[in-house]
C-alpha positions in Angstrom: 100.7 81.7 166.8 100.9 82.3 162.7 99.3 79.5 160.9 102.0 77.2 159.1 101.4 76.1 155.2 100.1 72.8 155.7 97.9 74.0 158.7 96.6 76.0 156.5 96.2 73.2 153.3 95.0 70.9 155.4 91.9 72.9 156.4 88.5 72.2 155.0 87.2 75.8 155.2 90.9 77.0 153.4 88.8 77.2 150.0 86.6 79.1 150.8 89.1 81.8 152.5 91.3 80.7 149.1 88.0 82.1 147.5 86.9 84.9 149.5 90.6 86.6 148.7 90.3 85.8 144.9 86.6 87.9 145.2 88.6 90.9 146.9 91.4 90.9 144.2 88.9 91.2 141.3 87.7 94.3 143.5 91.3 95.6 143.3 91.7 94.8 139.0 88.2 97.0 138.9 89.8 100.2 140.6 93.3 100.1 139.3 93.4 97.8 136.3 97.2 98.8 135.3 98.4 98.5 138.7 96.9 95.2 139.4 98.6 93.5 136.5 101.9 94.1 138.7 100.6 91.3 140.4 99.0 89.4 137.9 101.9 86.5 136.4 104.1 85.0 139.2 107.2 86.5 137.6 105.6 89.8 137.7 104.5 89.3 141.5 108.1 88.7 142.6 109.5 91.7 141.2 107.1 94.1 142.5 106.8 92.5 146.3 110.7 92.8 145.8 110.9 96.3 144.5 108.2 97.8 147.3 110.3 95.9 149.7 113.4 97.5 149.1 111.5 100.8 148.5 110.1 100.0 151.9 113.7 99.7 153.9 115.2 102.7 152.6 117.0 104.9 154.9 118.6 108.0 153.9 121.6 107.3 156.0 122.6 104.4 154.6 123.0 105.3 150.9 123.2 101.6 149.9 119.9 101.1 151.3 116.4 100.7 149.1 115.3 100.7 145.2 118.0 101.0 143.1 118.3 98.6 139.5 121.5 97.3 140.8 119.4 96.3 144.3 116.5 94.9 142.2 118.8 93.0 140.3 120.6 91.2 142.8 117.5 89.7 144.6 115.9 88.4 141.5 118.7 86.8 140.0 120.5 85.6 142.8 117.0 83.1 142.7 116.9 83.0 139.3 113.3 84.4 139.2 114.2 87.0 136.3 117.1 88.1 133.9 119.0 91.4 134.2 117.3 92.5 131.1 113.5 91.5 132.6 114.4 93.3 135.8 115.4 96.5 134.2 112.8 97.0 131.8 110.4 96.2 134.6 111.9 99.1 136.3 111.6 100.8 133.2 107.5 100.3 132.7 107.0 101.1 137.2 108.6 104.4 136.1 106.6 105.1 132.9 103.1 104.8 134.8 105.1 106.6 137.4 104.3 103.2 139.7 107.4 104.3 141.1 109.3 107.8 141.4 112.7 109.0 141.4 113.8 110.4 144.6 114.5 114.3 144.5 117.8 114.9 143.1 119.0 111.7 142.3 117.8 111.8 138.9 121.3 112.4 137.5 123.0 110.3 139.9 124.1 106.4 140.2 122.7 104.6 141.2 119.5 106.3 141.0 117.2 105.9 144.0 113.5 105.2 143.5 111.1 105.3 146.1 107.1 103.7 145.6 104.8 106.1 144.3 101.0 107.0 146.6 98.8 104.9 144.2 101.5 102.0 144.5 101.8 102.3 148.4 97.7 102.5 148.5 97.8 99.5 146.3 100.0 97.0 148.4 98.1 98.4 151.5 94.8 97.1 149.6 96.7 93.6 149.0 97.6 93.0 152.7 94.7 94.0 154.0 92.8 91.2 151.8 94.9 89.0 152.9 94.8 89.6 156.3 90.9 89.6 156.5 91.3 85.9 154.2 93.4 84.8 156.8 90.6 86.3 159.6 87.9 84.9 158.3 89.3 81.5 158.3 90.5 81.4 162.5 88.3 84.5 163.3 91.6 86.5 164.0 91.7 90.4 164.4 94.3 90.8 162.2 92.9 92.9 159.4 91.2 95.3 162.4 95.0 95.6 163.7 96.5 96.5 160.4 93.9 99.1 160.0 95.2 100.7 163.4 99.3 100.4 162.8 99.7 100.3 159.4 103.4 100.7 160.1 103.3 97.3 160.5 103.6 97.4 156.6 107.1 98.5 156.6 108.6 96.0 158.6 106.1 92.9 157.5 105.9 93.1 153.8 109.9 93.0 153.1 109.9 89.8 155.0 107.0 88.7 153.3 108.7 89.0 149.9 111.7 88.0 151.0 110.3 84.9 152.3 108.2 83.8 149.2 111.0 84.9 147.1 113.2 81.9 148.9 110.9 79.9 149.0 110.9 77.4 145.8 107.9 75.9 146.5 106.1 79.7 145.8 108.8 80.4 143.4 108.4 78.0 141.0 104.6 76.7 140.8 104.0 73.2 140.0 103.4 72.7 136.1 100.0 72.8 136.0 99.8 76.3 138.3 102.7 77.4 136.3 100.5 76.9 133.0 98.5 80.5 134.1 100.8 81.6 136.6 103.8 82.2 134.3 101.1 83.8 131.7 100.9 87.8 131.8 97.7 88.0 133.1 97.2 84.5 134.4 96.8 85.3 138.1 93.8 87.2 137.2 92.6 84.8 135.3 92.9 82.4 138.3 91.4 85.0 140.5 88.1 85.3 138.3 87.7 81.3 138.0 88.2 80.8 141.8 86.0 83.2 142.4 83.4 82.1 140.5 83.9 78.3 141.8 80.4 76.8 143.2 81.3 75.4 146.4 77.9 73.6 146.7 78.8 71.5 143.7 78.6 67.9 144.6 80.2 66.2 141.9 82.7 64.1 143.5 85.8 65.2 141.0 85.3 68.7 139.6 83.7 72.2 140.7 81.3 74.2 138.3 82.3 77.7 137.4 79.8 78.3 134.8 79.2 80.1 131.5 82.1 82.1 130.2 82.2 84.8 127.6 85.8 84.6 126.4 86.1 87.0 124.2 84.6 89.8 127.2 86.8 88.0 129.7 89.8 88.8 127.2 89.1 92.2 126.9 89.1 92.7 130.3 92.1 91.5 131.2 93.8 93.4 128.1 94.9 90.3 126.6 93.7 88.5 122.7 91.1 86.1 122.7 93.3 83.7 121.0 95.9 83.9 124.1 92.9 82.9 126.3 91.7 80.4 124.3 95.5 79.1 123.8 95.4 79.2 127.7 91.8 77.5 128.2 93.3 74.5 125.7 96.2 73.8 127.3 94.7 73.8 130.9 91.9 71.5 129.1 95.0 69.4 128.3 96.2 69.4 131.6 93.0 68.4 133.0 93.3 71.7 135.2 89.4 72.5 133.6 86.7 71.2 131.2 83.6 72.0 129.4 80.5 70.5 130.1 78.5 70.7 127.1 75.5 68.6 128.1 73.3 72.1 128.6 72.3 74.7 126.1 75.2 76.6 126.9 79.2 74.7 127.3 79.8 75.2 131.6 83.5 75.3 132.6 84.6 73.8 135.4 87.8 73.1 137.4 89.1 69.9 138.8 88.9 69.3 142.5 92.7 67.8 142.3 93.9 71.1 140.3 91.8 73.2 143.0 93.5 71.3 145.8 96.9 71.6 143.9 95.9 75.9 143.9 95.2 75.9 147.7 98.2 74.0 149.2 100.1 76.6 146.8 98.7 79.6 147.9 98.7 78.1 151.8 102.7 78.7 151.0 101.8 82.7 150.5 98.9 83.2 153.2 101.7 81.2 155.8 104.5 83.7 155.1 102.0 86.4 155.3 100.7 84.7 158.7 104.3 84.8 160.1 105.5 88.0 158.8 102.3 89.6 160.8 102.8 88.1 164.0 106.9 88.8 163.6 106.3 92.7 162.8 104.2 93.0 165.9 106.6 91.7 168.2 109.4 94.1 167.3 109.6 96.3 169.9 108.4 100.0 168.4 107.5 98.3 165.2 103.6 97.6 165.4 103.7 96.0 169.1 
């Protein structure tokens, strides 16, 4: 049986698979840095599951069916998660780093047709497989060692999986404090790297060490100004989302166990539609079973 949400929140080993998928992710920004920041704001994670969803049900017997601008448009907006404009000129930068391709002789045509380029396709398959091996490591499921051997189960799991976290308000639209990196271009790589680097073993009863940061490396990795960062860094300070702990030779960050406990029973949302999608896809018949 798929895991629900608050199965999930509710667990005390959930930070730690919470963890183990942020280490994986940073894996993933290392060997496709462009392709990654698809994924790296919340806005920007909704359009592309969306848009490789729809890429993923095309069938060339239904012309209505797949990744067209008018398609893309309609599911974003009709949950207010982007404008017209945002959605096209996404569309616009998945074709210039050819993220995305048009198909072969529709390039004249309208609505034009587009269909996920290799690298894109490898990409997504490297983002549910981390998840899946998260959600294994947790329960000690087989789920990642399943994928591996019916990776058709991508086509029919992942549109459900966007379409669920796209309806789903609660994943939608983060809670303030989430939204204050979420909703920032490169904020969910951001989160990745802190979470990643959160000591687990820290037994201060209201905040978990990260350590020493070098902003101004950290900002030029993630192709963003220093000032942004530090911008980010201040308000989250604000927020009491982090701190610095100056007491050393060297100012520590760390992160709030409430704001840590706020980011888990968010992403349980994500890792539960992921959880159901998995088990649905299986038990289609001839899709994954």
């Amino acid at each position: 049986m798929p895991l629900s949400a608050e199965q999930l929140a509710g667990d005390p080993q959930f930070l730690s698979t919470v963890r183990f998928h942020a280490v994986r992710m940073r894996g993933l920004f290392d060997a496709g840095p462009r392709l990654a920041r698809l994924l790296a704001s919340q806005q920007r994670w909704l359009l592309a599951q969306t848009a490789y969803a729809l890429s993923m049900e095309r069938d060339p017997a239904n012309p209505s069916s797949g990744l067209t601008a008018t398609a893309l448009v309609s599911e974003i907006t009709r949950h207010k998660a982007a404008s017209r404009n945002t959605v096209l000129s996404f569309i616009d930068e998945l074709l210039t780093y050819r993220f995305i391709v048009c198909e072969a002789g529709d390039e004249r045509k309208r609505p034009r047709h587009y269909h996920a380029s290799e690298v894109t396709h490898q990409g997504m398959m490297g983002w549910m497989h981390s998840n899946l091996v998260a959600l294994d490591v947790l329960d000690g499921g087989s789920r990642a060692a399943y994928f591996a051997d019916h990776h058709e189960l991508m086509r029919t799991a992942q549109p459900r999986i966007a379409r669920n976290c796209l309806a789903e308000q609660a994943w939608r639209e983060p809670s303030e404090r989430i939204a204050l990196f979420l909703w920032n271009d490169a904020g969910g790589l951001i989160m990745d790297y802190l979470v990643s680097r959160l000591d687990l073993e820290d037994a201060h009863p209201e905040r978990y060490t990260i350590g020493h940061l070098d902003t101004r490396a950290l900002a030029a990795g993630f192709m963003m100004s220093h000032t942004h960062l530090q911008r980010l860094f201040a308000k989250a300070v604000q927020h009491d989302c982090v701190g610095w702990d100056e007491t050393g030779g060297k100012p520590e960050l760390w992160m709030s166990r409430a704001f840590v406990d706020e980011y888990c029973r968010w992403q349980a949302i994500k890792f539960a539609c992921i959880d159901e999608a998995f088990h649905w896809a299986k038990s289609q018949p001839g899709k994954g079973a």
